[in-house]
VEXMIVO-154741 format. One record per residue: x, y, z of N, C-alpha, C in turn; residue in three letters. Coordinates in steps of 0.05 Angstrom, whole numbers, padded with zeros to 5 digits, always signed. Example, Ala and Ser with C-alpha at 12.3 -4.5 7.8 and 13.67 -1.06 7.14 Angstrom:
<volos>
+00264-00114+00156+00246-00090+00156+00264-00066+00156ALA+00257-00045+00142+00273-00021+00143+00258+00001+00157SER
</volos>
This chain:
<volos>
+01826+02164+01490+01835+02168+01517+01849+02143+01527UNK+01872+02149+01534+01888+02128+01544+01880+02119+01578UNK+01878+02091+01580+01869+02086+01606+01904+02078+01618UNK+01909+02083+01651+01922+02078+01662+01929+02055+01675UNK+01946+02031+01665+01946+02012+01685+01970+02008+01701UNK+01976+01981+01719+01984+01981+01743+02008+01984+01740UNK+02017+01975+01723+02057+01990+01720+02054+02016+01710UNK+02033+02032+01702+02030+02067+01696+02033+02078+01725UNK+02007+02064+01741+02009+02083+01769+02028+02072+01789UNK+02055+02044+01784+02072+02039+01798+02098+02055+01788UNK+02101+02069+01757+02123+02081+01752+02106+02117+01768UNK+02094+02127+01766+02088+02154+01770+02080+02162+01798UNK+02083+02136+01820+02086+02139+01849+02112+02133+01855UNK+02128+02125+01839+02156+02116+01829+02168+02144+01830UNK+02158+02158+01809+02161+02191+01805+02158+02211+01825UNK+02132+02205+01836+02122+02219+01859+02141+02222+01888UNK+02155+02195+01888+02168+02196+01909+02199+02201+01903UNK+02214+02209+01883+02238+02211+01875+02234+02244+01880UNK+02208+02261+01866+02208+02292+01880+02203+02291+01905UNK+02191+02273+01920+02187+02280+01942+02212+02274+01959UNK+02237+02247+01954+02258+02252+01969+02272+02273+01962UNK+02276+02291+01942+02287+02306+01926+02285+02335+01948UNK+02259+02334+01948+02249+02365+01963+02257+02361+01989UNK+02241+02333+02010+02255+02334+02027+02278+02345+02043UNK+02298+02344+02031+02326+02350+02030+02322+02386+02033UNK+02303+02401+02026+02302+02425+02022+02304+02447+02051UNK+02314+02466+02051+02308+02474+02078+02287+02493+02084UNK+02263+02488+02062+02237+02502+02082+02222+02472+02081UNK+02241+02452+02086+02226+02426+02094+02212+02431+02124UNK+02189+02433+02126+02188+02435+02156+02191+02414+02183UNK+02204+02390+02177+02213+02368+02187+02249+02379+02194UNK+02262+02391+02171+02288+02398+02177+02292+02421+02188UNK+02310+02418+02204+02323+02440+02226+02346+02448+02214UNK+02354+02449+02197+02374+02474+02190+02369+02498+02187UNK+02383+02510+02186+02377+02543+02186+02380+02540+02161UNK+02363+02568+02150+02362+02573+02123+02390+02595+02115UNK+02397+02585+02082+02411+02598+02080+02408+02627+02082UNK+02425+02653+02066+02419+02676+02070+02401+02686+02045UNK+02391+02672+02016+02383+02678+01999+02359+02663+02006UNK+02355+02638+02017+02329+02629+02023+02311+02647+02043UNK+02328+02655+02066+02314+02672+02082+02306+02699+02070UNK+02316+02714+02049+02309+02745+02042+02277+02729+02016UNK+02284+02708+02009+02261+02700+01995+02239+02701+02018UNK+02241+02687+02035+02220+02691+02055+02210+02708+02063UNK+02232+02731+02069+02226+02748+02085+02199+02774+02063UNK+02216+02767+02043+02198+02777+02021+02175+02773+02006UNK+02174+02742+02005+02151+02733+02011+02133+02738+02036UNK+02142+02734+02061+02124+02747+02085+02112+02775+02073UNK+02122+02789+02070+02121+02818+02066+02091+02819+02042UNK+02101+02806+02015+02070+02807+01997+02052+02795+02003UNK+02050+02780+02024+02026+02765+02037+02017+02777+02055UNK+02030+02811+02069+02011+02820+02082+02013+02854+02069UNK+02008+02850+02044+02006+02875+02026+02027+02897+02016UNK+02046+02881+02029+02069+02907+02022+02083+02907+01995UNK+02101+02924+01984+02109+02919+01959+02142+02905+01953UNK+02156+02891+01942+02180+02881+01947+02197+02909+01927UNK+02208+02914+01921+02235+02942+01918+02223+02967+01928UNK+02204+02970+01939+02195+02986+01952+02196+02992+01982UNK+02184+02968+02001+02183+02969+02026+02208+02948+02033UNK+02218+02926+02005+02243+02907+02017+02260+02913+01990UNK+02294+02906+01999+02314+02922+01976+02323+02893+01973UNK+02324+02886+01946+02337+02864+01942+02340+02866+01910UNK+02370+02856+01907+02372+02845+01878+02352+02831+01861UNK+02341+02812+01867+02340+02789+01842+02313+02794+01832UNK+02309+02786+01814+02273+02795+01803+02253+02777+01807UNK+02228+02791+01813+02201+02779+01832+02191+02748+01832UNK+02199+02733+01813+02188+02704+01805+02185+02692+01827UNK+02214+02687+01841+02221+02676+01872+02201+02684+01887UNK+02198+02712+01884+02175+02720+01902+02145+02716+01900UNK+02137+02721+01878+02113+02710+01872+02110+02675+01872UNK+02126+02659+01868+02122+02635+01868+02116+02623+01892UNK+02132+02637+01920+02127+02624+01945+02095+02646+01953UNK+02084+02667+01952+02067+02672+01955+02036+02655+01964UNK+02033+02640+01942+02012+02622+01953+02017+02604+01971UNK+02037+02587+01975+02046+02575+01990+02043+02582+02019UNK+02059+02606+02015+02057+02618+02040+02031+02624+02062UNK+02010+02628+02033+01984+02640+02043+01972+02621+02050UNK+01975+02603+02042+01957+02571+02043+01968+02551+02071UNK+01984+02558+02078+01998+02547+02113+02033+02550+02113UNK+02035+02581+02111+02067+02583+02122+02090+02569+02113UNK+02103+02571+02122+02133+02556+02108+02132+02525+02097UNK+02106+02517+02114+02106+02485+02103+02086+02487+02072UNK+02070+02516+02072+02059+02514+02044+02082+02520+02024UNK+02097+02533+02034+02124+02539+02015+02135+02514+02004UNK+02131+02501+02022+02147+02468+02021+02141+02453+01994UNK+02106+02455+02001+02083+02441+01994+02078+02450+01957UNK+02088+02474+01964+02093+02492+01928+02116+02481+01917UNK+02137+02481+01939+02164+02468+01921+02162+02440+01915UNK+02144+02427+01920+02142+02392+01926+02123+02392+01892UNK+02097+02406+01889+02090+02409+01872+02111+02417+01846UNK+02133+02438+01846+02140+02443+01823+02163+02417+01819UNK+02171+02411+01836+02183+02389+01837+02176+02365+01822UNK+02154+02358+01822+02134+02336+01809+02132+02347+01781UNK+02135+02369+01768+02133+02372+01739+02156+02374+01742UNK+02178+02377+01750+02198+02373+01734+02215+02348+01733UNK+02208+02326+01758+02211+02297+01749+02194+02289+01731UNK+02170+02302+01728+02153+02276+01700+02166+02297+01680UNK+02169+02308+01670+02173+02316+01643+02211+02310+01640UNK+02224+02305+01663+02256+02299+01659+02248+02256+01650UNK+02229+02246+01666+02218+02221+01651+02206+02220+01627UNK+02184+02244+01618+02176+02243+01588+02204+02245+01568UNK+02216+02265+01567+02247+02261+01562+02258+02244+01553UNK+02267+02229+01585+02276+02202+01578+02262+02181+01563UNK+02237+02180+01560+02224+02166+01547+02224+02161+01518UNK+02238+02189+01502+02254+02185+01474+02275+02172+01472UNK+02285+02162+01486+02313+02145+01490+02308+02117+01497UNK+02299+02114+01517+02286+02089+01530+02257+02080+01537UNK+02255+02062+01542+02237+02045+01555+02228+02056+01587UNK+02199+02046+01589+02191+02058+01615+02202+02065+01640UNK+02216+02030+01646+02231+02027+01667+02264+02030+01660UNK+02270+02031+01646+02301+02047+01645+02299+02075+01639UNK+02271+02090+01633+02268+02120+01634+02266+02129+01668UNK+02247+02105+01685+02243+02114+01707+02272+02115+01722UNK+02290+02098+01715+02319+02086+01731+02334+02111+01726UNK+02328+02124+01694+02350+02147+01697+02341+02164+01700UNK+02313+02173+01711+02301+02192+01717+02312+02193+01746UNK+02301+02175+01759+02317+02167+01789+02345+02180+01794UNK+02369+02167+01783+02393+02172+01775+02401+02191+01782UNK+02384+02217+01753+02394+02240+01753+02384+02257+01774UNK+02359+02246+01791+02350+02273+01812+02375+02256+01833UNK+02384+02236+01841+02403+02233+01869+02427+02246+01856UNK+02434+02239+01832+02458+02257+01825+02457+02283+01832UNK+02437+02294+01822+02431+02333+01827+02429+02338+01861UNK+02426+02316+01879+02403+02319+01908+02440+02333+01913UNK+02459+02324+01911+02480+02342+01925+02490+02367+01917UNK+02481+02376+01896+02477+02411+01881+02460+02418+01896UNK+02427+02409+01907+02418+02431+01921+02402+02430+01945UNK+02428+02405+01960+02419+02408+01991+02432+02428+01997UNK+02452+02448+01989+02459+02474+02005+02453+02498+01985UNK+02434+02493+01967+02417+02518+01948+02397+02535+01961UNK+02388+02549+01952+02374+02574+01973+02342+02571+01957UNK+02333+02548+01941+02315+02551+01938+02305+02552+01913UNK+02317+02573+01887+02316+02579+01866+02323+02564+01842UNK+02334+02543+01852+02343+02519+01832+02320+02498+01826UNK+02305+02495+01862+02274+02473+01857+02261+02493+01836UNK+02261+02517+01844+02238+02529+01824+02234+02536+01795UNK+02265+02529+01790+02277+02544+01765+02275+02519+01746UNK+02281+02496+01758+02286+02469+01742+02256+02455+01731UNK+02235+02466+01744+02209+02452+01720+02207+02470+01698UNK+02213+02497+01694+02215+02513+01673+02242+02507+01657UNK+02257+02488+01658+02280+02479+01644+02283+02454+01636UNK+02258+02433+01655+02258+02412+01641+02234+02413+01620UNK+02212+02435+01634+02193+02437+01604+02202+02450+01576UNK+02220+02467+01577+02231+02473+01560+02255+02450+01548UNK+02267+02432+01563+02275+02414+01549+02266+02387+01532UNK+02239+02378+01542+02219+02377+01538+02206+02374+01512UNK+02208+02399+01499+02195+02407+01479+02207+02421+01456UNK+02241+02415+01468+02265+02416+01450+02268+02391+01438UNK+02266+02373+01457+02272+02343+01448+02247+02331+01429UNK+02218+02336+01438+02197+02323+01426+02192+02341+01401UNK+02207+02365+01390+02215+02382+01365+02242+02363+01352UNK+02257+02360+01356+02278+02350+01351+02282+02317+01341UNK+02270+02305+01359+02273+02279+01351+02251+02263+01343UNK+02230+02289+01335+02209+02272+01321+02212+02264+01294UNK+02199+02258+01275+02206+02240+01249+02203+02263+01228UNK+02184+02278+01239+02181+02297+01220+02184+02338+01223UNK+02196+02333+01246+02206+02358+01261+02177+02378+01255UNK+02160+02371+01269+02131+02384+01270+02116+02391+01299UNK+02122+02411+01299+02102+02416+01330+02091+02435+01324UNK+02067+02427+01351+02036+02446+01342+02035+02456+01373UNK+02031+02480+01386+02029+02493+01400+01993+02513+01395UNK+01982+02494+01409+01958+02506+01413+01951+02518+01437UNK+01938+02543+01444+01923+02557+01468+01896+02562+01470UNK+01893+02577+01491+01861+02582+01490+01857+02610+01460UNK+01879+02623+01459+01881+02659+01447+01885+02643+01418UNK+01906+02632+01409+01923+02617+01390+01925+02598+01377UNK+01940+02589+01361+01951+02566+01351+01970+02572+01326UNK+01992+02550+01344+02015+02560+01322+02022+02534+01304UNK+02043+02534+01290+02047+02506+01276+02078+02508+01262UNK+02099+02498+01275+02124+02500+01264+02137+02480+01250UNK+02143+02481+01223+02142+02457+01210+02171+02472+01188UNK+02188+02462+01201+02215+02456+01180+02227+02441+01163UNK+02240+02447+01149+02261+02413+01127+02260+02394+01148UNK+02270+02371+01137+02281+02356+01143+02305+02363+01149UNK+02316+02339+01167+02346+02335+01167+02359+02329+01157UNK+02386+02339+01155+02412+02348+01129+02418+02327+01133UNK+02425+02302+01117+02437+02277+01116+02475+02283+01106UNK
</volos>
């Protein structure tokens, strides 16, 4: 068991606060007064709706499929639009540490943290006018990147995928010189 010391918990409050300016910026920030866009609001509105039992293509008509909807759910239930917030702030946080584990095949702690940094102010102007689905979509794309890279650039292209049901073990050639 690895113990944590003081440049561990100065890079991962480092982290902590790069999702948290990140979300900020969001508009079920409940500090910001913008109006929500028109895809953030039908998420809401649909979310409102399964939090007081109703069904979404049933009692509300919308394109896109349930994830959005189920994801703000607890949120919702747990204190209203600012739990929505509070859900997006959370998925937010896995997907800056795992865009830093990432970086961490390339670099060093503190130039993993610098381009971890980097790339969330680079992205912050893609989704200060997003409807929401991009915070939620992006920890399921950096975990999946993730575990592309720690397959890929290990020495021996070996990963082990264990569960509670399972266990798998994927083990290929080497690489073609």
């Amino acid at each position: 068991m690895t113990r944590f010391n003081k440049a561990d918990t100065l890079i991962f409050s480092a982290l902590f606060l790069v999702a948290f300016v990140f979300v900020f910026s969001s508009t079920y920030n409940p500090l910001n007064f913008r109006r929500m866009h028109v895809d953030s609001s039908v998420y809401m509105t649909i979310t409102q709706g399964i939090s007081r039992g109703q069904l979404p293509y049933r009692d509300f008509v919308d394109n896109k499929g349930p994830l959005m909807y189920l994801l703000g759910v607890p949120g919702y239930m747990l204190c209203g639009f600012t739990g929505v917030w509070l859900t997006e702030l959370f998925f937010m946080c896995i997907a800056v540490l795992f865009t830093y584990k990432t970086a961490l095949f390339f670099t060093p702690k503190y130039k993993a943290l610098t381009v971890t940094a980097c790339t969330f102010v680079a992205a912050l102007a893609f989704f200060t006018v997003s409807a929401g689905t991009e915070e939620y979509a992006l920890p399921f794309l950096m975990v999946a990147l993730y575990i592309f890279a720690k397959y890929y650039f290990s020495p021996q292209r070996e990963l082990t995928c264990t569960g509670a049901f399972s266990s798998a073990r994927i083990i290929t050639s080497p690489r073609f010189t």
